[in-house]
Structure formats: structure tokens, C-alpha cells
C-alpha positions in Angstrom: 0.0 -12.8 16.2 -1.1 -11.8 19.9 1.0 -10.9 22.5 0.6 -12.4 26.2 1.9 -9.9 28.8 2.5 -6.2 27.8 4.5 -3.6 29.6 4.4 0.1 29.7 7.6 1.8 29.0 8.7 5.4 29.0 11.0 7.6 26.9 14.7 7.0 27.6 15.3 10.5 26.9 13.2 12.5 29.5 12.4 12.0 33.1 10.2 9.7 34.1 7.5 12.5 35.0 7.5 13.4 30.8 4.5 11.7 29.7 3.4 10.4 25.9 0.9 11.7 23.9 -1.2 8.9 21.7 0.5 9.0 17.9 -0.8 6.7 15.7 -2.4 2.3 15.7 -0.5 0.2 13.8 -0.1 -3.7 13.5 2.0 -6.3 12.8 3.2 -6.4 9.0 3.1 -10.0 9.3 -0.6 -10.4 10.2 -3.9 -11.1 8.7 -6.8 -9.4 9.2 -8.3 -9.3 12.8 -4.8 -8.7 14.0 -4.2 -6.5 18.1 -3.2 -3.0 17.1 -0.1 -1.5 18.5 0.1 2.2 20.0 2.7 3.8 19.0 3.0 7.1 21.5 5.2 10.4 20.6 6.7 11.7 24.2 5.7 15.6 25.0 9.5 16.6 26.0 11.7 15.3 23.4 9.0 14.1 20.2 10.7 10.2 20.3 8.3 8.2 19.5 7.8 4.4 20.6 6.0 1.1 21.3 3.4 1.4 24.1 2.6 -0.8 25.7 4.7 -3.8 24.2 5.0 -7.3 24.4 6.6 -8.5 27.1 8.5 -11.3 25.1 9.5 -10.3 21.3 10.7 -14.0 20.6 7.9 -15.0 19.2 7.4 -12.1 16.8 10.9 -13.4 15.2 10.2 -16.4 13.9 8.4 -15.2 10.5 10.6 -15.5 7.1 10.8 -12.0 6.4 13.1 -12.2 9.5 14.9 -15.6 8.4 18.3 -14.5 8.5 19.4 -17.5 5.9 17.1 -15.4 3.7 19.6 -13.5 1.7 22.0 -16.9 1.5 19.1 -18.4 -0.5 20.0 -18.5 -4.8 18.2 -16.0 -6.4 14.8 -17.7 -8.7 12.7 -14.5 -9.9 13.9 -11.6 -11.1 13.0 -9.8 -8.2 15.3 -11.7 -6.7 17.9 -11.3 -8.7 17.7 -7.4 -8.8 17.2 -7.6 -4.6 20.3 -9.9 -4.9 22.3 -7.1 -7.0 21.4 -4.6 -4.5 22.5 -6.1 -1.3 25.8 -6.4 -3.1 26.0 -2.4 -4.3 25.0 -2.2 -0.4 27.8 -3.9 1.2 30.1 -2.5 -1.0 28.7 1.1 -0.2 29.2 -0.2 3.2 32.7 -0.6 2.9 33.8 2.3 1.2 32.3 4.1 3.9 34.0 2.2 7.2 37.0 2.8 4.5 36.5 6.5 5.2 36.2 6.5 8.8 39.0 3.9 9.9 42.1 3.2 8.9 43.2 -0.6 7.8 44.1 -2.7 10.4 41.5 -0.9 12.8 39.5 -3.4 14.4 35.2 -3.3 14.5 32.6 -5.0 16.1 29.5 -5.7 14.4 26.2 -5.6 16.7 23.5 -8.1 14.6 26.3 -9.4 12.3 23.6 -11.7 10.9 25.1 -14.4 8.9 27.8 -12.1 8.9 28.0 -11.1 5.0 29.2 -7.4 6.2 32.0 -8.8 8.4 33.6 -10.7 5.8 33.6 -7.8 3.2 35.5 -6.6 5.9 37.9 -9.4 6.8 40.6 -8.5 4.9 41.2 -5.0 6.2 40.4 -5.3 10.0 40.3 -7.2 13.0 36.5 -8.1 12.8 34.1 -9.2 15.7 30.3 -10.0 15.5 27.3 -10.2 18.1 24.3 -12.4 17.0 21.5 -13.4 18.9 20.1 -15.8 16.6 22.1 -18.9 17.8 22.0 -20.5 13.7 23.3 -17.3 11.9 25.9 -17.0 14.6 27.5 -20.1 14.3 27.1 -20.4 10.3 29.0 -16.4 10.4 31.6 -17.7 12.7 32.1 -21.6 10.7 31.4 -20.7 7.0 33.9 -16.6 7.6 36.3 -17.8 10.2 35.3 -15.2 12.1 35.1 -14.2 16.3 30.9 -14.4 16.9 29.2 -14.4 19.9 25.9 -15.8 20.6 23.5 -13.7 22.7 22.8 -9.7 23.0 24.6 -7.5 24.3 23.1 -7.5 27.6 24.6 -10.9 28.0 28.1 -10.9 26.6 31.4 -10.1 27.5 33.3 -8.8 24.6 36.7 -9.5 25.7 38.5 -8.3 22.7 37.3 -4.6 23.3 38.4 -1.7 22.7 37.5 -1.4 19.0 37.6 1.5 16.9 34.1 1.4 15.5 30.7 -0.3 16.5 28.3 -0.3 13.6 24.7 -1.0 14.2 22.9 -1.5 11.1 19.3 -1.4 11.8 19.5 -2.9 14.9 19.5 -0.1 18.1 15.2 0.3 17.3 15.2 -3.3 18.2 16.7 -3.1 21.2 14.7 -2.9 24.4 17.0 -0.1 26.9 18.5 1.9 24.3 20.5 4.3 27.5 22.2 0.6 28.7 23.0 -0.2 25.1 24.6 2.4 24.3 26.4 3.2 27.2 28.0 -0.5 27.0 29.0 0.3 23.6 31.2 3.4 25.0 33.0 1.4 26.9 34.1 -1.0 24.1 35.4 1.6 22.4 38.9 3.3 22.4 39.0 7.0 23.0 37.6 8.8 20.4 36.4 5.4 18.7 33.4 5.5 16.5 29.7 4.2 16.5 28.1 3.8 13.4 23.9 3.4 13.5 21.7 3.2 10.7 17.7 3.6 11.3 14.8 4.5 9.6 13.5 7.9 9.9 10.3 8.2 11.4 10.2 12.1 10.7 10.9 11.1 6.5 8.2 12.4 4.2 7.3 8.7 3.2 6.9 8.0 6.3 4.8 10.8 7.0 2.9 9.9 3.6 2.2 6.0 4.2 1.2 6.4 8.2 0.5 4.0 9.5 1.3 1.1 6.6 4.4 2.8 6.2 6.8 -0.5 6.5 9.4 0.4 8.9 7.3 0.6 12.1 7.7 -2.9 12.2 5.4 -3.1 15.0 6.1 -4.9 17.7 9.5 -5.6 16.3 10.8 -2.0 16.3 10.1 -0.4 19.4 11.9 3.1 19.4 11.4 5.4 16.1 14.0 8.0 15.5 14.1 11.2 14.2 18.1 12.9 13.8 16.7 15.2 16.3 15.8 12.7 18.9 18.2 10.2 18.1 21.2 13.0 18.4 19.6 13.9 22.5 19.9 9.8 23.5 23.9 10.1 21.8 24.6 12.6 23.6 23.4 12.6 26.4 25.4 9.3 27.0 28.8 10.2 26.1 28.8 10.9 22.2 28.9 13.8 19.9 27.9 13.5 16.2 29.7 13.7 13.4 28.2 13.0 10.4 24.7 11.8 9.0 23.4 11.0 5.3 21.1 8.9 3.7 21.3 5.2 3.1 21.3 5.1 -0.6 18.0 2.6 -1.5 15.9 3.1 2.0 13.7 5.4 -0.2 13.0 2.5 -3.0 12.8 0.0 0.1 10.4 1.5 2.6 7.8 3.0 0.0 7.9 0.0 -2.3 7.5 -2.2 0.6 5.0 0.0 1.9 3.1 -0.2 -1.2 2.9 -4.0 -0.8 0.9 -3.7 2.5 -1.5 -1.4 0.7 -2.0 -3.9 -1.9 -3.1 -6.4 1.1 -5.6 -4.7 2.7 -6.8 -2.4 -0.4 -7.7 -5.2 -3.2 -7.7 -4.7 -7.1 -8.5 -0.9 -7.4 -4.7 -0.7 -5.3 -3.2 -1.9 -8.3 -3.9 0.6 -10.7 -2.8 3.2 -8.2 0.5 1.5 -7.3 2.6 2.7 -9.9 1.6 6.8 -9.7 1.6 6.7 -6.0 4.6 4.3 -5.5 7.0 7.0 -8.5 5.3 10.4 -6.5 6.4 9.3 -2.9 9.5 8.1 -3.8 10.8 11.2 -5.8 9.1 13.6 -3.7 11.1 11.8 -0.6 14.3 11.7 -2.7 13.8 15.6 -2.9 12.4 16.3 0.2 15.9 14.7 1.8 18.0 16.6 -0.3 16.6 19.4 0.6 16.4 19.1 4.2 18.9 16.5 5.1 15.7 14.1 6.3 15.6 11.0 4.5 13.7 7.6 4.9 16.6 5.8 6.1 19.8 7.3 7.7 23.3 6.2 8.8 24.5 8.5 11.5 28.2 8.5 12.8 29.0 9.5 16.5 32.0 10.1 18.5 33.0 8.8 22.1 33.5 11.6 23.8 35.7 9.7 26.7 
């Protein structure tokens, strides 16, 4: 898929005088061969590195069915299925456990890209919930089918009247969003003092992701424009009103990322890709397993900040 009008944007954590340095081509995950390459550019002040130029409109780039978001409603055929099925479950259950830790029942949340809202109603019966969707389907069917407060649109666009909460979680969702500084200096102020913001992301500065380059899955291009690092993603938190306080791995990003990654190999490689799948796929993942125990950097993280107002 090709793009009509592109923009050129610049890092949201430097001046606008910082300029990027060219980082790698990558395209669309989605896309047959003959496909535009996207630039991805690494700024020379802070290292973040983005989506330059970009599409003008992302619609478009929505509407495949690896971004269905009725996807994971769907009954489970293969066994592929079945063990993806298992896994989202361990996941939102992991989930829980670890909003458990960081607010007490009876706290209330808002959820930014609720989906179909499967993570909301795990936590329905222990807090006030409250969802943002922008696909108009999934929002309705999450606030029907879970009983549950939704609003349709982005954050740009909404008035969340229920504020303040006492976490925001944003799972994989702030390296969609366009202005990151006005995102997340909305979200401050629909929190209480002190209240929490919760945002998982893949780690561009992983080893996998250093491994796979530029098939590794989660650029995303043009869907995920910004690409954090702890370091980087730490200098846009605070430098808009939050301090961290924890960050750890999300438990299956490893498995995810490189087997996913693997598949796009497979694609553009042919046969010969097949009898290499199974050494490369079992190196990368365990040397990324160790290389983020080691150094705390690992494919995908969940990161916990602070308000500091």
C-alpha cells in the first residue's frame, strides 16, 4: 500500500534545530513485493528514532486483518490458534496481577486502546474502569457486550469526564500516536496526584531487534511511528511531568517479535529460509532472553511512571 501526502516530522524530545540522521528502510509488513520503503531516522540529540517522512493519513494502513480488532474474539481452529488463544489469557492475567500491585481495589483506570475491551473486563470487578477506542465497532461491542464506560475517538478528541483516575495504561499504543508531548501531557491531567501511567512498547534498542533489522516485526512501518529505547522513552516522561518507577519485560514479546519476525523472512527468502528457521528463530530468542536479563533491555517492555503534580 502507497501513501498519498507525507509529512516531515521532528523529534519530540529536542529542539527543533536537532536534526536526524538516516537509520535504516523498511516497509510495510503487510505488503507484497514492489512495496514504498519507509525511512526510519535516529535523532543526533537524544538517539529516538522515528517515521520520516510519514503518511499523512494512517487510516488506510488500518484496515488489514492483522489489525482486526474482532481478531482475538474469533474461536480458535488450528493449533496455533489455540496455543495464541492460551497465551492471551496467561497475558491478561499477568496483566492483572500487575495493576494488582500498583493500585489498590476500588481504584479506578482508564484504558487508552481498550480494543474490544478484554483487559477492562478482567478488571471490572475490582475497579472503576473506563476505555478509549478509536475504532468505532470494538468500542461499541466493549461498551454493549462488558457494560462498560467507552468512548469513541482518540484522545485528541475526547473529553473524559470521569477523570481523575489513578492509572492510565497504554498497552502498545503511545508509538501509534502521532504527538506523543500532547498525549502525554493530557494524560497528566486525568490523573490524580501521584496517579500512575502504565506504557508497554517494543524496544527498538533489544538485541532481536538489533539482530532482525530491518524485518524485525515491530517497526510496524507506517503504523508505528516513534521507536523507543528506556533511555529515550524515560527523556519524553520526564520531561512532561513524570518520573519513573519501574520497568521489566513483557513476559512473551521475545517469542512474539522474533517468531513473527521469522515469518517475514520466510516471505521474502523462499525454501532455503525454512531449514534455517528453526536454529536462527531458538539462537535469537535465547540470546535476547539473556541479553535482557542481563542488561535490563528486552524486546518488549512495560514501564510504570509517576505524575509528578
Amino acid at each position: 500500500m502507497t501513501a498519498g501526502h507525507w509529512e516531515t516530522v521532528h523529534c519530540p524530545n529536542c529542539p527543533s534545530g536537532v536534526h536526524p540522521v538516516a537509520y535504516l528502510n523498511c516497509r510495510d509488513r503487510f505488503d507484497g513485493p514492489g512495496s514504498v520503503d519507509y525511512s526510519l531516522v535516529r535523532c543526533s540529540g537524544c538517539g529516538l528514532i522515528y517515521l520520516s517522512p510519514r503518511p499523512s493519513d494512517l487510516s488506510p494502513f488500518y484496515t488489514s486483518d492483522g489489525y482486526d480488532p474482532f481478531l482475538t474474539l474469533s474461536t480458535p481452529k488450528t493449533l496455533t490458534e489455540r496455543l495464541y488463544a492460551r497465551a492471551r489469557k496467561w497475558t491478561l492475567d499477568w496483566k492483572l496481577h500487575l495493576v494488582q500491585q500498583l493500585v489498590p481495589n476500588s481504584g479506578s483506570i482508564l484504558d487508552l486502546g481498550c480494543g474490544t475491551g478484554e483487559f477492562l473486563s478482567a478488571l471490572m470487578p475490582f475497579y472503576t474502569v473506563e476505555g478509549i477506542e478509536p475504532e468505532a465497532r470494538a468500542a461499541q461491542f466493549a461498551a454493549q457486550h462488558f457494560g462498560m464506560n467507552v468512548h469513541a475517538g482518540t484522545l485528541k478528541d475526547i473529553a473524559v469526564n470521569s477523570a481523575p483516575f489513578d492509572l492510565i495504561t497504554l498497552w502498545h499504543v503511545l508509538e501509534h500516536i502521532p504527538d506523543p508531548v500532547e498525549a502525554v501531557r493530557k494524560l497528566q491531567t486525568l490523573l490524580k496526584p501521584g496517579g500512575k501511567l502504565l506504557i508497554a512498547l517494543p524496544n527498538v534498542g533489544s538485541l532481536d531487534a538489533r539482530w532482525y533489522g530491518a524485518d524485525w516485526v515491530a517497526l510496524d512501518a507506517p503504523r508505528h511511528l516513534w521507536h523507543f529505547t528506556p533511555q529515550t522513552l524515560k527523556s519524553l516522561l520526564e520531561g512532561n511531568g513524570f518520573h519513573p518507577v519501574i520497568q521489566k519485560m513483557l513476559p512473551l514479546d521475545t517469542f512474539y517479535n522474533s517468531l513473527m519476525s521469522e515469518g517475514l523472512i520466510l516471505r521474502r527468502g523462499g525454501r532455503l529460509q525454512y531449514v534455517a528457521l528453526p536454529f536462527r528463530a531458538a539462537l535469537y530468542v535465547t540470546a535476547s532472553l539473556l541479553n535482557g536479563a542481563l542488561t535490563g533491555s528486552h524486546s518488549g517492555m512495560v514501564y510504570i511512571f509517576e505524575s509528578r503534580k
